[in-house]
N, C-alpha and C positions, 0 to 999 in steps of 0.2 A: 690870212695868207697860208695856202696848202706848202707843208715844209716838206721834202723830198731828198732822201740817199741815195745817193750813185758812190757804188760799191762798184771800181774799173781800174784796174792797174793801170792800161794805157793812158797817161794824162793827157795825151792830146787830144784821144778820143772823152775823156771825162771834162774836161775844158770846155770843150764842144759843146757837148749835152747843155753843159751846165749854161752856159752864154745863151743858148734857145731857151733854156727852160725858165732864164731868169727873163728875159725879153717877156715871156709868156704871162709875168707875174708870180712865179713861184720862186719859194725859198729854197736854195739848193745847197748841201752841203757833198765834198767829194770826200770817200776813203778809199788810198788806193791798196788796201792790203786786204786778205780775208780775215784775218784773228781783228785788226781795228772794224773791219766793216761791222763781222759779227757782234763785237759790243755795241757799238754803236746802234747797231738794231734790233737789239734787244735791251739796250738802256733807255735809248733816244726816242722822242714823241716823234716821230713821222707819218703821214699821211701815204706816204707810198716810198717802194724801195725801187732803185734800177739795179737789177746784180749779175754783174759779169759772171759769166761761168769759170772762168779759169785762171785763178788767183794763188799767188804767193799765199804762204799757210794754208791757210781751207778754202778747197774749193766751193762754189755756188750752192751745186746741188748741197754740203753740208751744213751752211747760212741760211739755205731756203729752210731745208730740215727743222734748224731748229728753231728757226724762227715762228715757223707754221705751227710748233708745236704748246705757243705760248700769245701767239698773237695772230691777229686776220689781217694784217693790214697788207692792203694790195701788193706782191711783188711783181713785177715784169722781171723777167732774165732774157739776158744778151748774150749771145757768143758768135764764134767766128766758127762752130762745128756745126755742120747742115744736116748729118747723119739725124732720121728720125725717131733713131734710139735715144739720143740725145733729150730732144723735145719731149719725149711722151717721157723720159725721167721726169725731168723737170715740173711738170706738169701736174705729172703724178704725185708729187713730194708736195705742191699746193703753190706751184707758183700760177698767179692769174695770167700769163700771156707768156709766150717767147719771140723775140724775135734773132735774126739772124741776120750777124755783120755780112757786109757792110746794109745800114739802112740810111736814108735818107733823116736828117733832123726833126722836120718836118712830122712823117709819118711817127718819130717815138713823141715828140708835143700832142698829138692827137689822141693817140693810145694812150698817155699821160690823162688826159682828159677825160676819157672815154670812161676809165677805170675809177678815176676819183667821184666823176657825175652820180656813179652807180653805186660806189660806197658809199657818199655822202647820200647818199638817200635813203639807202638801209638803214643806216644807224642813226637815220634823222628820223624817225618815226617817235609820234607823241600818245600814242594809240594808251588809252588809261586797261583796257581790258584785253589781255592776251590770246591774239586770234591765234586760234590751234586746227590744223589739221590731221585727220584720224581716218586711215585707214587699213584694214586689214594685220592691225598690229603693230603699225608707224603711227605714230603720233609725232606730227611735226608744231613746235610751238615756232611762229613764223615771228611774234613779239618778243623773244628773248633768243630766236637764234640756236634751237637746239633739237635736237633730233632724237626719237627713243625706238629702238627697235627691238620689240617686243616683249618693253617692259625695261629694257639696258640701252642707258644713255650713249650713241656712239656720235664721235666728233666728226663735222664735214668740214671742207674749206669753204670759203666763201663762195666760189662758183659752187662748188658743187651740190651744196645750200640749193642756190638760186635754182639749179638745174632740177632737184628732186623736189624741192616744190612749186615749180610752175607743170611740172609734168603731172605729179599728184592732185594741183587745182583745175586739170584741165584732162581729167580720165577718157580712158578710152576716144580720146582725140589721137591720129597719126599728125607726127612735126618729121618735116622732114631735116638734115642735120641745119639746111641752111637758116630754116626757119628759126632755131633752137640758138642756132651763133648770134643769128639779130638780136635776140629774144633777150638772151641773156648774158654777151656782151658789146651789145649796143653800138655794135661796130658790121657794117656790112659789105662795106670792098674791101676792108683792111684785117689782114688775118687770116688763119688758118683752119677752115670746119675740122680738122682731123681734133683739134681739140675735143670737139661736142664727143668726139668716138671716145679718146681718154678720159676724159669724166663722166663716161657713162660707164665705163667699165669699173674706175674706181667705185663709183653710186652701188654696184648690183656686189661689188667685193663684199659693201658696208650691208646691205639689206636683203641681200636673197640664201638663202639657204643651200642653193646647188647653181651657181653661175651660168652653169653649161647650163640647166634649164630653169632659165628667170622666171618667177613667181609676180614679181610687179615690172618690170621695163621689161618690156617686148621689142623684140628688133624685127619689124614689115622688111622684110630683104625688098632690095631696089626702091624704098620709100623712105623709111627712118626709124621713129621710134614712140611706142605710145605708153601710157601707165594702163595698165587694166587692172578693173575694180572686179 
């Protein structure tokens, strides 16, 4: 059974969740403060976090922070601020989704799902021999999850993994963002493409040499986005 933290000072709103998510078959635990969350998700086996943005002691963004900086494990963050400065922080710091209060039950069960499907299959891989992809000075090992650019190991988050190597096994192909949301997270009416924009901008931070002019992701204006070999 998938065990899941909801990190939400509102309890009525973390009661909530928690009632659907358990209906759903998962294990749910609530904390409603940021310094408890934070241990907690960094002590605690969890399969996925829900994390409020705007929390007594530490807020989201600095839970996301450190969490990302120790572990992959799926977070979604929730808040009640729409500004899309907001979202692309969050994003940016490694959380896998945002959504924005108020949302329907419903829709976060899904996205719950959506995100654990996709992890649990990553890290289910039985593969005896470490398939590697090589190119132009990325070396990406796809079997152990790690990334080298140009000879210096640098850390992705889990999207952004996913994102820099479906686009490198698939060169010199244009995706467009929509194609790229389905792609890689497995979600297609639910959610925001502006995501695929912030992880591809973090991806070119990690591997291009002059951002303003990308060496491997290319942006097709009015198209999308391709790898060129």
């Amino acid at each position: 059974m998938s065990k899941i933290l909801i990190v939400e000072d509102e309890e009525a709103i973390a009661d909530l969740e928690k009632d659907y998510l358990e209906l759903s078959g998962f294990e749910v635990e609530i904390e409603n403060n940021g310094r408890g969350g934070l241990e907690k998700a960094l002590l605690g086996d969890y399969n996925l976090i829900i994390l409020d943005l705007m929390l007594p002691d530490v807020d989201g963004f600095e839970i996301c922070k450190e969490v990302r900086e120790k572990k992959n494990t799926p977070i979604i963050m929730v808040s009640a601020k729409k500004d899309d400065i907001d979202k692309i922080r969050g994003l940016g710091l490694g959380a896998d989704d945002y959504m924005t209060k108020p949302f329907s039950p419903s829709e976060l069960v899904a996205r719950v799902k959506a995100h654990l499907a996709r992890y649990e299959r990553l890290i289910g891989s039985s593969a005896q021999v470490n398939d590697v992809v090589e190119i132009r000075g990325i070396k990406i090992d796809k079997t152990a999850r790690r990334v080298w650019v140009n000879g210096e190991e640098t850390n992705f988050t889990t999207k952004e993994f996913d994102l820099l190597t479906f686009l490198a096994e698939n060169p010199n192909r244009v995706f467009t963002k929509e194609e790229l949301f389905r792609e890689i997270w497995d979600m297609e009416s639910i959610g925001d493409i502006a995501t695929v924009t912030v992880h591809i901008k973090k991806i070119r931070e990690k591997i291009e040499f002059d951002t303003s002019k990308p060496q491997y992701i290319e942006t097709i204006w009015g198209v999308g986005y391709r790898f060129k070999v």
